[in-house]
KEZA-756245 format. One line per field, with one value per residue (C-alpha): residue number from 1; x, y, z. Coordinates in steps of 0.5 Angstrom, whole numbers, plus 500, padded with zeros to 3 digits. Example, Ala and Ser with C-alpha at 12.3 -4.5 7.8 and 13.67 -1.06 7.14 Angstrom:
BEGIN
pos = [1 | 2] $
x = [525 | 527] $
y = [491 | 498] $
z = [516 | 514] $
# end
This chain:
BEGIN
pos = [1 | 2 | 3 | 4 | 5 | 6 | 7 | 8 | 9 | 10 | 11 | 12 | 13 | 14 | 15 | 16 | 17 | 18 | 19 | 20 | 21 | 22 | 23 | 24 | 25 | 26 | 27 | 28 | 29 | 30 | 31 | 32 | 33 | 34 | 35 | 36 | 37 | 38 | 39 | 40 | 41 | 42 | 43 | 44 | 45 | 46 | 47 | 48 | 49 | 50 | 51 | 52 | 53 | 54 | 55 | 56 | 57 | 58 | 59 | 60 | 61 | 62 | 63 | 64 | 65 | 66 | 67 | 68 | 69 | 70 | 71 | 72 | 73 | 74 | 75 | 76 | 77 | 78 | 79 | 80 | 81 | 82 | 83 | 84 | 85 | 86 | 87 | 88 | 89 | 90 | 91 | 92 | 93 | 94 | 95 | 96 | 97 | 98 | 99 | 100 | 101 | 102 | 103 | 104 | 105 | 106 | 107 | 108 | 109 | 110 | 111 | 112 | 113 | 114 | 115 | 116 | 117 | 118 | 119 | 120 | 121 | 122 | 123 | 124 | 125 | 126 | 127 | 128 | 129 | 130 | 131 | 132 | 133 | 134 | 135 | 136 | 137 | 138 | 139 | 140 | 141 | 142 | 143 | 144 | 145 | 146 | 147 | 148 | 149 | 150 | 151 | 152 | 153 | 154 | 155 | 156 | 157 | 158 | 159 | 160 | 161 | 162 | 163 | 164 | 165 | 166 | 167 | 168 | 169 | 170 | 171 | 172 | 173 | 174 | 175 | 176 | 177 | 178 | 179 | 180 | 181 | 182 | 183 | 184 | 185 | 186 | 187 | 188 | 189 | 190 | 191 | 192 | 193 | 194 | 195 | 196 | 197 | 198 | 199 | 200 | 201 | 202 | 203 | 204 | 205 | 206 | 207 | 208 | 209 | 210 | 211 | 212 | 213 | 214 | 215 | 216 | 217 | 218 | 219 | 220 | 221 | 222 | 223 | 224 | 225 | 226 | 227 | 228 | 229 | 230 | 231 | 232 | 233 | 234 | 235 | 236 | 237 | 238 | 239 | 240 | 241 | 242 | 243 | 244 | 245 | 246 | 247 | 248 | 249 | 250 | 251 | 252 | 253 | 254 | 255 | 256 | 257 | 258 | 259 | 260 | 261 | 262 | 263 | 264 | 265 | 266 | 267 | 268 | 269 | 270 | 271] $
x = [500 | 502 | 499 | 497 | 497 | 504 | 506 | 508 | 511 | 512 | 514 | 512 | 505 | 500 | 500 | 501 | 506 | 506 | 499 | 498 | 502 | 499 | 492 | 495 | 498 | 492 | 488 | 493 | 492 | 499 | 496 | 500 | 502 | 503 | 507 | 509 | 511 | 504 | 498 | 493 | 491 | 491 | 485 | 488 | 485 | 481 | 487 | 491 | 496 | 498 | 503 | 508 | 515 | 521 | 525 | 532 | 531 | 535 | 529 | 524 | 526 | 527 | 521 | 516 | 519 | 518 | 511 | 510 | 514 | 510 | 503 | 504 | 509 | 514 | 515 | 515 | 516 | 519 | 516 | 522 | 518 | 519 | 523 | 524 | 525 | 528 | 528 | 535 | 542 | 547 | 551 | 545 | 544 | 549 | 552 | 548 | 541 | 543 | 546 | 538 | 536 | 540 | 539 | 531 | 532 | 539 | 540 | 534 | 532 | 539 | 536 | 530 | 534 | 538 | 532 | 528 | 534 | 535 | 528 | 527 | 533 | 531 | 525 | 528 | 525 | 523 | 524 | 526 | 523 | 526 | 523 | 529 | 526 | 528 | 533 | 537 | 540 | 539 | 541 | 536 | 538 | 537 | 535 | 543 | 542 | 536 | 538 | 545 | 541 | 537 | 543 | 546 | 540 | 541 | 548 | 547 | 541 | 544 | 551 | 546 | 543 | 548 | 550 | 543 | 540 | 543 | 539 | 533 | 531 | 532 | 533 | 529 | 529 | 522 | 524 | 517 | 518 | 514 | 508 | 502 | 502 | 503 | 512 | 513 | 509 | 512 | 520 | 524 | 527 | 534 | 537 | 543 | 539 | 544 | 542 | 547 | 541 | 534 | 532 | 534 | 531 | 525 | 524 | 525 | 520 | 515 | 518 | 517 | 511 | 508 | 511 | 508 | 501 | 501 | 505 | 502 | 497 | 501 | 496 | 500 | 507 | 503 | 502 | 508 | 510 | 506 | 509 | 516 | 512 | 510 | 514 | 515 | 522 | 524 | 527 | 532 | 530 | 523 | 521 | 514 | 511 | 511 | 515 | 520 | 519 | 522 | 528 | 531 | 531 | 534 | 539 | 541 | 541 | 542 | 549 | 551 | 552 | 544 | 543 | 546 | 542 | 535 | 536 | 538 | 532 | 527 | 529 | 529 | 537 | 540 | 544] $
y = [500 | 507 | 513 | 518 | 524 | 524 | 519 | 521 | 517 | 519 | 515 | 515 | 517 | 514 | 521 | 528 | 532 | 525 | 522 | 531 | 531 | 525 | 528 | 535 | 531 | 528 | 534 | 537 | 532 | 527 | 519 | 518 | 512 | 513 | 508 | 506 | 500 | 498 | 500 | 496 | 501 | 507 | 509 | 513 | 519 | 518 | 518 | 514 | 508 | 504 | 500 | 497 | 499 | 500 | 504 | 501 | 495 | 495 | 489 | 494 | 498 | 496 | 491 | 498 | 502 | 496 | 496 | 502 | 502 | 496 | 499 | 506 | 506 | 512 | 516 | 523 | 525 | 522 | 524 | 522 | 523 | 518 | 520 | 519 | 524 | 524 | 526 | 528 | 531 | 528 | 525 | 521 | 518 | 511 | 511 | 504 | 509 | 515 | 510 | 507 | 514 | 516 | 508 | 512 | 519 | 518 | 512 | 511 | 517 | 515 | 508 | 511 | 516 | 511 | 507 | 512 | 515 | 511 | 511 | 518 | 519 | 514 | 519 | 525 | 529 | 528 | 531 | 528 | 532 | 531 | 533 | 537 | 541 | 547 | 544 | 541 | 549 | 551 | 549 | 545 | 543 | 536 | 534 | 534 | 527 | 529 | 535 | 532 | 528 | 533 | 536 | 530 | 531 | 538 | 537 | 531 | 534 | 540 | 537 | 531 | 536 | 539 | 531 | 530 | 537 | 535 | 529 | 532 | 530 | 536 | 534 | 539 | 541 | 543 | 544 | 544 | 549 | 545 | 543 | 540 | 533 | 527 | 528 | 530 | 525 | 520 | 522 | 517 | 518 | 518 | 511 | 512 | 519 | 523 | 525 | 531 | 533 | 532 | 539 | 541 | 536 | 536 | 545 | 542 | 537 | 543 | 548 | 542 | 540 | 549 | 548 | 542 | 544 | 551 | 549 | 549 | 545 | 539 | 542 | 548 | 544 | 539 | 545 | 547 | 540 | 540 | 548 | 543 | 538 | 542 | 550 | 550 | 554 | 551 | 553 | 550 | 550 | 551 | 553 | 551 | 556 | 562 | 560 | 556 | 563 | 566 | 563 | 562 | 570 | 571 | 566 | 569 | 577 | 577 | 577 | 570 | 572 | 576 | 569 | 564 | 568 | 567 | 559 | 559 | 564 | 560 | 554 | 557 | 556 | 560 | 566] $
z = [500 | 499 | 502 | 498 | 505 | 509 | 514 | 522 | 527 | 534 | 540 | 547 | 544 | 551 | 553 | 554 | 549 | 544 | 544 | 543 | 537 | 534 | 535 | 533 | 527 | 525 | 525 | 520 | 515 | 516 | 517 | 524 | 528 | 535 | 540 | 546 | 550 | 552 | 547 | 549 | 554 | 550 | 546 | 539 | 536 | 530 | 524 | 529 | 529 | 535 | 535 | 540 | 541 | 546 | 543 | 547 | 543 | 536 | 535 | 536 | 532 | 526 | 526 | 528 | 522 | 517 | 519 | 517 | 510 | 508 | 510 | 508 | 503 | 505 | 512 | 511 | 520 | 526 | 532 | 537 | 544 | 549 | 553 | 562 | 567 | 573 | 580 | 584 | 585 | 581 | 586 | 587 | 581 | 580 | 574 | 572 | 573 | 568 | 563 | 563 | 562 | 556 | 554 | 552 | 552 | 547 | 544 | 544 | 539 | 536 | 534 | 532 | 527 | 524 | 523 | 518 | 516 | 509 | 507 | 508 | 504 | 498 | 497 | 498 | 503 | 511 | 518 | 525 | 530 | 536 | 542 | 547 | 554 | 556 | 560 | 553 | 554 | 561 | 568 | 572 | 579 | 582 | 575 | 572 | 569 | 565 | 563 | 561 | 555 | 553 | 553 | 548 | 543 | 542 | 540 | 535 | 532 | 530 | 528 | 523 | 521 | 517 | 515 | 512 | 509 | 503 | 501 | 503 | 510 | 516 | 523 | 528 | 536 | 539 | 546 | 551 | 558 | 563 | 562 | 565 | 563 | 568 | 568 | 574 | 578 | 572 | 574 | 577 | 583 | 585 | 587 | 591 | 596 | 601 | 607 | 605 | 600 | 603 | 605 | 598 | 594 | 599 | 596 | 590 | 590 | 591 | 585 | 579 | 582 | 582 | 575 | 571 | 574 | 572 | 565 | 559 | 555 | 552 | 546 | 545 | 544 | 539 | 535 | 535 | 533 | 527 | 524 | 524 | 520 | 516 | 515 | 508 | 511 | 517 | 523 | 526 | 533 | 535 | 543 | 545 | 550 | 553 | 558 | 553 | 549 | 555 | 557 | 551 | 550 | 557 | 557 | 549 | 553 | 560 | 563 | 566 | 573 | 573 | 569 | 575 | 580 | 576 | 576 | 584 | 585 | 581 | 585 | 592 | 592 | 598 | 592] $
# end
């Protein structure tokens, strides 16, 4: 089968921002197929594909892509959503915890883009979108590991970016402030917790807990998502948000000192 209007995937689409996008993404004429580890107990969108897939299995992977060239044809977006949070000073992570994170939030985006990368440059044309954090570029305390891979899928989608654009295929950022969506209670927590750290963390707790209920609506960043999808001319990076609109005008204006004071401020950290 081939299809005849353009085709999306987008990984960890369950809930929140990915399950937003491949309604958003549906709405705007793409035939979407969402993913996630367990499907049978989410209930798609009307134009909307549920298939099973871990994107820490290279398995997976591959099998979830060829489904959806021999169904559809062709692959005109990847969505690369999926993604783990997490709660806790870095001195509080082991080393074997964040390589679990980066294994989702890194290489699994990796396993992701190269799996769809030959078929979209054979036909010439296609995106990757992938979904970074206001934290891909600035500093968020008792969230380093987090931070630090959104930091990774900044730096390698800007750098294949320029690998790919000759053959026709873009590699694009959307980067989401907080949002309002189930992340927070979804984080994981720290597996080696200091006592050293308990009163800040505590605080902490308390600040991302204000700011995902007062983030924005995962509808917003779907938005968002479809003009990378679609832009005739598109931008390299995308902030979603108002709060992500604001950050990434401060963090390009204020004084570095100025700057560093905000965070510790925000984060009730003594200044």
């Amino acid at each position: 089968m081939t299809a005849t209007r353009p085709v999306a995937l987008v990984t960890g689409a369950s809930s929140g921002i990915g399950k937003a996008a491949t309604l958003a993404l549906a709405a705007a004429g793409f035939q979407v197929i969402g993913t996630s580890r367990d499907t049978s107990r989410v209930t798609p969108g009307d134009g909307v594909t549920l298939l099973d897939l871990d994107v820490t299995s290279d398995e997976s992977v591959a099998t979830v892509v060829e489904k959806v060239i021999e169904r559809f044809g062709r692959l005109d977006v990847l969505v690369n959503n999926a993604g783990l949070g997490t709660n806790g000073a870095a001195e509080e992570s082991s080393v074997g915890q964040a390589q679990g994170v980066f294994d989702v939030n890194v290489f699994g985006l990796m396993r992701m883009t190269k799996a769809v990368l030959p078929h979209m440059r054979a036909q010439g044309r296609g995106r990757v979108i992938n979904i970074s954090s206001v934290f891909g570029f600035v500093p968020s305390p008792f969230m380093a590991v987090y931070g630090a891979s959104k930091h990774a899928v900044e730096g390698y989608s800007e750098s294949l970016d320029h690998e790919v654009r000759e053959h026709g295929v873009r590699v694009l950022l959307v980067e989401p402030g907080t949002t309002n969506t189930p992340f927070d209670a979804n984080l994981l927590l720290a597996d080696t917790p200091l006592p050293v750290y308990a009163q800040q963390r505590h605080i902490f707790d308390e600040v991302v807990a204000a700011s995902f209920r007062n983030g924005d609506d995962p509808a917003i960043v779907a938005k968002v998502i479809v003009s990378a999808a679609t832009d005739q001319k598109p931008k390299l990076r995308y902030p979603a948000g108002p709060l992500a609109g604001r950050v990434t005008v401060l963090r390009r204006l204020v004084p570095a000192r100025a700057f560093d004071k905000s965070i510790r401020k925000f984060n009730r950290m003594p200044v």
